[in-house]
N, C-alpha and C positions, 0 to 999 in steps of 0.2 A: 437631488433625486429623491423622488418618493418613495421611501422602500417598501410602506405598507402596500402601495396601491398596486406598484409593481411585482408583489409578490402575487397579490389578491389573483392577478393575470397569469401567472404561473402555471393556474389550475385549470387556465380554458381550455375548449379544444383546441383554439388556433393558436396556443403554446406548445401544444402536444405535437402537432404537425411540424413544430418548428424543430423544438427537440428532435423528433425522430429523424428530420432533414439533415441531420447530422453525423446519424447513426454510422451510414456507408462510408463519407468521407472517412472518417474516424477510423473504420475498422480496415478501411486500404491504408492507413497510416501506419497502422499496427502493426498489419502484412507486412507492408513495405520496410518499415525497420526492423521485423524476425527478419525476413530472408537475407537483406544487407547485411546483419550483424553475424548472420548464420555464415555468410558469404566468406565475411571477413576473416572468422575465427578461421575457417578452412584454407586461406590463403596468405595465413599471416602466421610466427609461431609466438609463444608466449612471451618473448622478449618485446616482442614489437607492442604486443595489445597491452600491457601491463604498466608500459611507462606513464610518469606522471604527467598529464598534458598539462596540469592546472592545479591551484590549493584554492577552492574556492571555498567560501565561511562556512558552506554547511559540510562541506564535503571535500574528498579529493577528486578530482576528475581525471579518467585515466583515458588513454588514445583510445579504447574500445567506446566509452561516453561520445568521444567526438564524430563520430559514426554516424550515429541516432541524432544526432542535436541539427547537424545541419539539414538532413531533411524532413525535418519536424518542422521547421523555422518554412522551407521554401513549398513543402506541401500543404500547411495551413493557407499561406500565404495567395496557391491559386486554386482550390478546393471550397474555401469556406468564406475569407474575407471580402471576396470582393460582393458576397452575396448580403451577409452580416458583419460587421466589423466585431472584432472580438480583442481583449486581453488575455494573450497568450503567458501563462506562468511554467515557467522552468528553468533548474538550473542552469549556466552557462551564458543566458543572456544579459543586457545592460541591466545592473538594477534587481535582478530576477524578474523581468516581465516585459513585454513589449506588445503596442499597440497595433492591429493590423485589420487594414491596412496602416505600412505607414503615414504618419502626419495626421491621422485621424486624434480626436481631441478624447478621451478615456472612457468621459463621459456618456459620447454617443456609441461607444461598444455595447452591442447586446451582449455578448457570453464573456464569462472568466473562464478561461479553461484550462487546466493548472496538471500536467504532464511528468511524468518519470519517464525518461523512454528507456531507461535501464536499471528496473530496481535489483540486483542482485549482480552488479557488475563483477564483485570479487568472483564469486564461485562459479559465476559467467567463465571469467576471463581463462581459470585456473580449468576450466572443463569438471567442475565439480558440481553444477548443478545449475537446472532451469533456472534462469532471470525472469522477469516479468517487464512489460512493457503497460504503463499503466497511466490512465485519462482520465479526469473528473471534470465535468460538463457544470456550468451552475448560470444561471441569468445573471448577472451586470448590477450588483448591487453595492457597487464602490467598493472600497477600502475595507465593510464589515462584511463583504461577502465570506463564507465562512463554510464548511466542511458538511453543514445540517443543510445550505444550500443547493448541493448537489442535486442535480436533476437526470444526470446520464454518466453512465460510468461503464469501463470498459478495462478490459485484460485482457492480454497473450501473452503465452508462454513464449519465452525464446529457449527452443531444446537446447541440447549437449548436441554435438554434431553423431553421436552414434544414436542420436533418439532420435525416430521419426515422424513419431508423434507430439501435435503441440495443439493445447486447448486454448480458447477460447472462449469468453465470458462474459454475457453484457446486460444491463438492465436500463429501463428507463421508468424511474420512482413511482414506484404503484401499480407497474402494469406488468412485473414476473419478471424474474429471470431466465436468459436463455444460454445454453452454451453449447458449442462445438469441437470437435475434435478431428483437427487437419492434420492429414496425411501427408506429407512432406516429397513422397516416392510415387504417391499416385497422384497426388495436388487436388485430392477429395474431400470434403469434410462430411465426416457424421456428426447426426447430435447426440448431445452429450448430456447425463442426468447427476447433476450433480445432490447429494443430501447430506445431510451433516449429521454427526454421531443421535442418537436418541438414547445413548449409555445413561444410567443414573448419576453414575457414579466417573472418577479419575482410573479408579482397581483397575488393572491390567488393558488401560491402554496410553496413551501420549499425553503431555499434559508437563509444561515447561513455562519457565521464566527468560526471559533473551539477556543473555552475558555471553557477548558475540567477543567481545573486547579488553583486553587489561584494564583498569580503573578500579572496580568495585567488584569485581566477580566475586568474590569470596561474601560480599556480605548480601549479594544478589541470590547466590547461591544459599545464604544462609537462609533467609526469606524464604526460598523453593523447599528447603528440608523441615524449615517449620510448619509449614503448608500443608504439607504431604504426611506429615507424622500427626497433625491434629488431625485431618480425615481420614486418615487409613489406619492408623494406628503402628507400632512399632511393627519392621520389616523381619519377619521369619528366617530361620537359615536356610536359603537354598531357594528364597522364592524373593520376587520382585514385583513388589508393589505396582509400579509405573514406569514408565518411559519419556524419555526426554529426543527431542531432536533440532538441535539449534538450527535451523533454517534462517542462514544471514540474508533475509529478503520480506520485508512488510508483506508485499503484494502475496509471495509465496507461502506466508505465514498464514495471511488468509484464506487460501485457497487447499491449504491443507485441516481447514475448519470445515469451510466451505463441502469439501469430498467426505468428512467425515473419517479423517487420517488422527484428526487432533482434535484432545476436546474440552482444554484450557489452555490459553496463552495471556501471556500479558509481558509489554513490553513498561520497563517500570526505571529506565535512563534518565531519564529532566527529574527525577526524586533525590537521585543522589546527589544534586552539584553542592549542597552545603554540607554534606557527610565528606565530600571528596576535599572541596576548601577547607575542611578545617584539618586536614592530612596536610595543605599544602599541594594539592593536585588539580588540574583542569577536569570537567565536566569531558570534553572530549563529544565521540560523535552521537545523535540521538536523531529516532523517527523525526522526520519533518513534514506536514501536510501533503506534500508531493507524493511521500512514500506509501501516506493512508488513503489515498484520495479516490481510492472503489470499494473501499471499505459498506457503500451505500448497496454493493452488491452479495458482500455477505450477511447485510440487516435483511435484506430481501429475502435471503436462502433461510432466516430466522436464527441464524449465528447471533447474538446477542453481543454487540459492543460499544464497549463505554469506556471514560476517563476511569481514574484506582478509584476515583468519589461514586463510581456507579452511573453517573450523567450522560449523555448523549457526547461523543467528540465535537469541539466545537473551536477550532482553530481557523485563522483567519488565514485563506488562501495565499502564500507566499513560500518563499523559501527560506527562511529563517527561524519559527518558530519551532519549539519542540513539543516533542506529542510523546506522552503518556498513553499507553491503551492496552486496554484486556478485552478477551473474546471467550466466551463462552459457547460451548455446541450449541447448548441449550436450557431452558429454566431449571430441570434437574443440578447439572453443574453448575449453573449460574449460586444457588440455593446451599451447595456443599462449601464450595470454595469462597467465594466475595467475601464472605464473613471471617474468615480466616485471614483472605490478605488484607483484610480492610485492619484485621487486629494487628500482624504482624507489622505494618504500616505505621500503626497509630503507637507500637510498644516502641519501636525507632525514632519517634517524633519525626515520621516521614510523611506523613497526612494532617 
């Protein structure tokens, strides 16, 4: 496969048409597994959605995952491939990926399209908070197709059953982001204006490292207070620098950039495995591309995110790989902090 030539193509209009032919199917998928999953929590109680359906390598998958998976598999299947052949990626299937139609040869798939349909399953399940259901769209560039190829990307909120609002969020690379906010009670949507901080500074508002998990938090958290003390300077009596709010959800994470809720994150899990190894401990679980894979719609809002080296994300579309990433609101915070974790980083011999 030619990848230059076929990028070159990328850019045409009659890519753009292609891309956008995509758009509806996609966001009736997205529907379609909120209200399912919405369905389910409400007639199902937490014993039932919490069991372990599966241990799969990147993940565990729980009965509520099994939900979403199956009709992700059979709505692609009569929505999109019979028009374009595509490489569907997500957890749960042979391999992490399958070719559709089937029997089609890899090769002549136009799209990689590479699916979370439930990033935030735990706090889903537990009713502690929105998940996200989350799509990364990319042209058919073999094996090196990669996270920078993204050409369409999409998000929905899956509410809490007492929320009845759930947003919506999509872009296609270059041409704006748009988003909506569906009513659940009227089955209405308005639009939605999402912006992100224009703060200079971290000083009194949100601005976190992810230690979701046992493993390393303490020296994850250490990282955070080094951080936070070289820009802010030491913490007064009675007053609070900053704020923290672990949001166990990539998708969620950025979309709390994205609004302008948060105005540094960085997820910094694939740095520790040789700090954890030499304790005698597993790496354990980390961001996977599936998890980052609309990340293409917080660069568009001008959220600013990159690997801890500062570089563009650039993982190869699959379920296996780990993904490093920090997010900036904006060049102000990009400007205070980087420099900070890049040193904190560099003093652990973590970079």
């Amino acid at each position: 496969m030619d990848v230059d030539r076929n990028r070159a193509k990328d850019n045409s209009q009659e890519s753009l048409a292609r891309i956008n032919s995509l758009l509806d199917p996609i966001r009736r998928l997205q529907a379609m597994i909120r209200d399912t999953v919405v369905a389910a929590c409400e007639q199902a109680d937490l014993s039932e959605l919490s069991q372990v359906a599966s241990e799969e390598e990147g993940d565990t998958i729980y009965a509520i995952d099994r939900i979403s998976e199956e009709l992700l598999v059979s709505h692609l299947s009569r929505e999109i491939a019979p028009v374009t052949p595509l490489v569907l990626i997500a957890e749960g299937l042979p391999g992490g990926q399958v070719v559709l139609p089937e029997g089609t040869p890899v090769e002549d798939a136009v799209w990689r399209i590479i699916v979370d349909p439930i990033d935030g399953t735990r706090g889903l399940m537990y009713q502690k908070r929105s998940a996200w259901i989350l799509t990364g769209v990319a042209f058919n560039h073999g094996p090196d197709t990669n996270l920078q190829d993204i050409v369409m990307a999409v998000q929905t909120e899956i509410p809490l059953l007492k929320q009845h609002l759930s947003d919506v969020i999509w872009v296609v690379r270059d041409h704006g982001v748009k988003a909506e906010r569906f009513n659940r009670i009227t089955g209405k949507s308005l639009p939605l204006f999402l912006r992100p901080s224009k703060a200079r500074s971290i000083a009194h508002g949100f601005a976190m490292i992810s230690r979701f998990f046992p493993g390393a938090r303490e020296e994850l958290a250490a990282i955070d207070e080094e951080i936070v003390l070289e820009a802010l300077g030491p913490v007064r009596p009675g007053k609070a620098h900053c704020f923290e709010d672990q949001y166990i959800c990539s998708g969620g994470q950025f979309y709390e950039l994205m609004a302008g809720h948060d105005r540094f994150v960085a997820d910094l899990r694939p740095l520790l495995e040789q700090f954890l190894a030499k304790r005698g401990l597993a790496l354990g679980i980390c961001s996977h591309p599936y998890d980052v894979c609309t990340e293409l719609i917080a660069r568009e809002l001008g959220v600013i995110i990159t690997d801890v080296r500062g570089r563009p994300l650039s993982a190869p579309l699959d379920i296996e790989s780990n993904v490093d990433w920090v997010g900036y609101a904006n060049p102000h915070i990009q400007a205070q902090i980087e420099p900070l974790l890049q040193a904190a980083l560099r003093k652990r011999q973590l970079l």
